[in-house]
Structures are given as C-alpha cells and as structure tokens.
C-alpha positions in Angstrom: -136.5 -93.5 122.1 -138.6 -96.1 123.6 -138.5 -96.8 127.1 -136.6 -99.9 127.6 -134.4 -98.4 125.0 -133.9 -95.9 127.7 -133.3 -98.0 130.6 -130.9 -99.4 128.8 -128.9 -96.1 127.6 -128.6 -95.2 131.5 -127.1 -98.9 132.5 -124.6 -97.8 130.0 -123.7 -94.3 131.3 -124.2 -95.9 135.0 -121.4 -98.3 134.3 -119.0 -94.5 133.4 -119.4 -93.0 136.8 -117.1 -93.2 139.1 -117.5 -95.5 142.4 -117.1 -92.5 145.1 -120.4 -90.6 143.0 -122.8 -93.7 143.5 -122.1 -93.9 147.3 -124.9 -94.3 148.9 -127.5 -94.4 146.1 -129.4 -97.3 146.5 -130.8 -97.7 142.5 -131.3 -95.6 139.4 -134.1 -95.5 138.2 -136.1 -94.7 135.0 -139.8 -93.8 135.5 -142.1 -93.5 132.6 -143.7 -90.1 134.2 -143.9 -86.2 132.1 -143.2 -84.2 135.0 -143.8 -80.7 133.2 -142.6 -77.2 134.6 -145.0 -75.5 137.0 -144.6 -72.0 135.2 -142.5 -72.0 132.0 -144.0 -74.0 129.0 -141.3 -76.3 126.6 -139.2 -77.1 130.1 -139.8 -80.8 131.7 -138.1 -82.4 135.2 -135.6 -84.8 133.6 -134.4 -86.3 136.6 -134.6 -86.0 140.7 -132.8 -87.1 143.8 -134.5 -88.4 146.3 -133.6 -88.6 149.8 -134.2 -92.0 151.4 -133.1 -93.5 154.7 -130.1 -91.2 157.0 -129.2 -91.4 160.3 -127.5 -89.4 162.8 -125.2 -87.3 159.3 -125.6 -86.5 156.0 -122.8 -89.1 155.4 -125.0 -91.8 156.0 -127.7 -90.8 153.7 -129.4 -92.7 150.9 -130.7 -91.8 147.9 -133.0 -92.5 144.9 -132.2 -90.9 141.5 -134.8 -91.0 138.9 -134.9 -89.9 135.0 -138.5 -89.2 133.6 -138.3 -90.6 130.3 -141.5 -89.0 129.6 -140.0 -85.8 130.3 -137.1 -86.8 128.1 -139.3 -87.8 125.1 -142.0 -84.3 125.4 -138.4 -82.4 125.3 -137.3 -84.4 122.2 -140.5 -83.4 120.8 -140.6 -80.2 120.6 -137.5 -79.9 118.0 -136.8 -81.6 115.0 -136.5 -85.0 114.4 -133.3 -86.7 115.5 -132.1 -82.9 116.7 -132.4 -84.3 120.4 -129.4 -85.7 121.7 -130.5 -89.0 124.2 -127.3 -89.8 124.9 -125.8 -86.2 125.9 -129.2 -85.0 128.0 -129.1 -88.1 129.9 -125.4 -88.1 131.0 -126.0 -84.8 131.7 -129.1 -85.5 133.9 -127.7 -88.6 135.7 -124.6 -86.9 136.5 -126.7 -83.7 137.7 -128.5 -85.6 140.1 -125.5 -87.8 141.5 -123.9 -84.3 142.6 -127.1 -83.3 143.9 -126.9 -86.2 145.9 -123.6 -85.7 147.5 -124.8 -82.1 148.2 -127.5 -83.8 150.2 -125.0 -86.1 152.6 -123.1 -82.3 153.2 -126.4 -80.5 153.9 -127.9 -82.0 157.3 -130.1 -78.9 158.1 -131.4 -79.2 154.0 -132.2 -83.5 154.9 -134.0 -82.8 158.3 -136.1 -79.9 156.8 -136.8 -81.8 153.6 -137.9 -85.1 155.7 -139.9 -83.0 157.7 -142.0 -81.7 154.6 -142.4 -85.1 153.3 -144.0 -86.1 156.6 -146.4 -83.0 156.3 -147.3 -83.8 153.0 -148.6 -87.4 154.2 -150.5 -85.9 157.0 -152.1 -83.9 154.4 -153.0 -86.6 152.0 -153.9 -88.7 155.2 -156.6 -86.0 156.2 -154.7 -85.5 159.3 -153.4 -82.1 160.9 -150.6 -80.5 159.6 -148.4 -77.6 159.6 -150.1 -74.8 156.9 -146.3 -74.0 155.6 -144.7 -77.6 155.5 -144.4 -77.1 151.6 -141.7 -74.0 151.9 -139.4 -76.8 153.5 -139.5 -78.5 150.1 -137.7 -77.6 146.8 -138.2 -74.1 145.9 -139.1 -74.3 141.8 -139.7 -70.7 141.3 -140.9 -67.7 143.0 -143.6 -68.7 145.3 -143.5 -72.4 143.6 -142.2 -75.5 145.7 -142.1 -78.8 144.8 -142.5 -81.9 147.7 -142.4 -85.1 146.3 -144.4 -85.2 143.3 -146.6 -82.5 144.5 -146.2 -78.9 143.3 -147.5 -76.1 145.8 -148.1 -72.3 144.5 -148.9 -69.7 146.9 -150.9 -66.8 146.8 -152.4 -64.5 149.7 -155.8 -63.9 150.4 -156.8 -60.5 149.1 -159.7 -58.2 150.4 -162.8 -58.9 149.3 -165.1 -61.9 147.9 -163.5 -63.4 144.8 -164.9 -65.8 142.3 -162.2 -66.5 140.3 -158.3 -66.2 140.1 -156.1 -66.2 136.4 -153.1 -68.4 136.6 -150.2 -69.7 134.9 -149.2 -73.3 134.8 -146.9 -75.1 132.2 -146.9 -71.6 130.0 -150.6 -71.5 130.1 -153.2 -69.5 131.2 -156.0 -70.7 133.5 -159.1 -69.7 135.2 -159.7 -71.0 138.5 -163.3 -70.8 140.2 -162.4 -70.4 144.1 -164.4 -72.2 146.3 -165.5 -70.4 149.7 -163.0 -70.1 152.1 -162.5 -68.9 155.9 -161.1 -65.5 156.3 -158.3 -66.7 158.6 -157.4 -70.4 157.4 -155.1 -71.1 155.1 -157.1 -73.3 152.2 -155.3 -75.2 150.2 -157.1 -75.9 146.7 -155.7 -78.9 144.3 -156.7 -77.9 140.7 -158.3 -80.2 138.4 -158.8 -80.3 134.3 -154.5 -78.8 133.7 -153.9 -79.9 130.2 -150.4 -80.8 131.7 -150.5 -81.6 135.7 -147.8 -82.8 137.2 -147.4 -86.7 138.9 -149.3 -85.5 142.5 -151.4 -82.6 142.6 -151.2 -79.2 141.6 -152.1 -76.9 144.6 -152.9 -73.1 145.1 -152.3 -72.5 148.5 -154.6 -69.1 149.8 -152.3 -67.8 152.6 -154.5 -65.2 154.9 -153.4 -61.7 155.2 -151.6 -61.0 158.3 -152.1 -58.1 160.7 -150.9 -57.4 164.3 -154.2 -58.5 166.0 -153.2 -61.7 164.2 -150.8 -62.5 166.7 -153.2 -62.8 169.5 -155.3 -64.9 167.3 -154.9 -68.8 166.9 -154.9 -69.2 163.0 -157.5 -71.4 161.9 -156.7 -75.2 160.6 -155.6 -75.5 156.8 -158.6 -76.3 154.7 -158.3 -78.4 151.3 -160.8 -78.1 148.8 -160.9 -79.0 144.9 -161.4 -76.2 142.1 -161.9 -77.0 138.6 -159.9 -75.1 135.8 -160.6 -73.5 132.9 -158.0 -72.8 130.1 -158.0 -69.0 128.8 -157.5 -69.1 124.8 -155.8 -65.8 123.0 
C-alpha cells in the first residue's frame, strides 16, 4: 500500500473511534519513517504516542499519535503477498496508541520524567551539559534499551582493561564496533554509524563506568560523545 493510500485508510478508521479516545490528541499522523527494532530482527515500530503540551495534570495533556508506514510496509514484506492485513494492523495500532495516550493523562510522574528526558536529549544534541542517565527516563524497549524520541540508547558498562572492539546486536544482526578512547570515569556516549537498518535519530552505545566506593567521593567526569563506525559480522 502506497502512502497516501495509507493516509487515507487511517482517516477512515479515525472517523470509528469514539470521541472520549481522541481527547486531547491534537492530529494523527502518518509518517513515511522504518523505525526498525533495536534488538529483534522482522519486528518494526508501527506507531507512537507522543506527549506534547500539559499543564499542571495529566488531564490536560496533549498528544501526537503517529503510524510509520514504512514500518507497516517492511512488515508486509516479509510474508507473502497480500498475507498482510492493512486494514486490521492499522486499527490495531491506532487504537493501541489512543490508549497509550489516555495512560499518559493518568500517569503525571511517567509525563514529568518523560519531558525531562526529552529536554536532556536536546542538551545533548545541542552540545550542551546534560545529565549522563537522562535516557533511562525514556521508554524502556528492552533490557538495557531505551528509546527517547527517535533516538535509541543501549547501555553497556565499562569493563577492565583497554578494548578495541565490542560485538553487538542491532535489528537481529551482528556488529563489530571499533571503540574509540575513552576516560576511565566518564560516561561516553558513542552514536554508531554504517547499521544496515538505524533507526530515525541515532543509534547510541552508552559506556557507563564501573562504580566503586571511592567513587562516591569522586565527581564523575562530564559525558563524552564520540562517533564509531560499524562493521557487520557475516556467518
């Protein structure tokens, strides 16, 4: 399905919700984006609320909801032709995300620790200071994976010794990562480049230092960013 065939499938199932689901989302949209699966090959992002403008409650909040047609047409790919159901994955999606919505206005810690990442984030892309574990205030993915906006952050901790490289998963396949040098007691925060698949933002290995208890008379140094190319592993 193309994508203003798409757009207009979801006008369609927009006009079947009911009223009290589409409080306080300001638009639907459709975004062409593939928004693949940090970890587990053949499993896309279909959709994603996005918290916009709140003040004072969660009742007030607005949202954004998105569907990634490309997401929807890599899925529909990988089966048989016509097997895919656009109608029935979309309704499913929309209406997924509309809930997720209302479990936003009823979560007010979940909004304020969500915003707060977000601002983090910017700070980071700003080059400005920012908190070295913002991105755990984000959605959790999967273990030791969190998403903040259309950035993707996996954590690892620094182990003893010099290493060159680090093996990794992403999507369902394997990668070889050449690390670049890095302070002992900074967290560095390393956005891979050359995935076969990378998501919208940046993909980013976040080194965490090992802690001890003369750390906690220590200041911990800034965050660091660098950039490491990737290498796919074959076999």
């Amino acid at each position: 399905m193309q994508l203003g065939d798409f757009r207009q499938l979801v006008d369609r199932l927009l006009k079947e919700v009911p009223p009290a689901y589409l409080a306080g989302v300001v638009t639907v949209d459709v975004s062409p984006k593939t928004v693949p699966h940090p970890i587990r090959a053949e499993i896309y992002t279909l959709g994603e609320c996005i918290p916009l403008e709140w003040s004072g409650n969660g009742a007030n909040l607005q949202s954004r909801v998105v569907l990634y047609h490309g997401s929807f047409q890599a899925l529909a790919g990988l089966g048989a032709p016509g097997e895919f159901d656009w109608r029935e994955e979309a309704w499913e999606t929309l209406t997924h995300e509309l809930r997720h919505h209302l479990e936003w206005r009823a979560n007010v810690a979940a909004l304020e620790a969500y915003d707060w990442a977000a601002e983090e984030n910017f700070k980071r892309h700003e080059g400005e200071p920012f908190d070295a574990l913002f991105y755990r205030s984000g959605e959790r993915i999967a273990e030791g994976v969190w998403k903040v906006e259309d950035d993707v952050f996996m954590e690892r901790e620094t182990g003893k010794g010099k290493r060159e490289s680090l093996d990794l998963v992403w999507h369902g396949r394997s990668y070889r990562v050449r690390l670049p040098a890095r302070r002992r007691r900074a967290p560095v925060f390393v956005m891979l480049d050359g995935l076969d698949e990378p998501p919208p933002g940046d993909a980013i290995l976040v080194f965490r230092p090992r802690t001890s208890l003369f750390d906690l008379l220590r200041k911990p140094g800034a965050p660091m960013q660098e950039v490491a190319a990737v290498e796919p592993l074959h076999g």
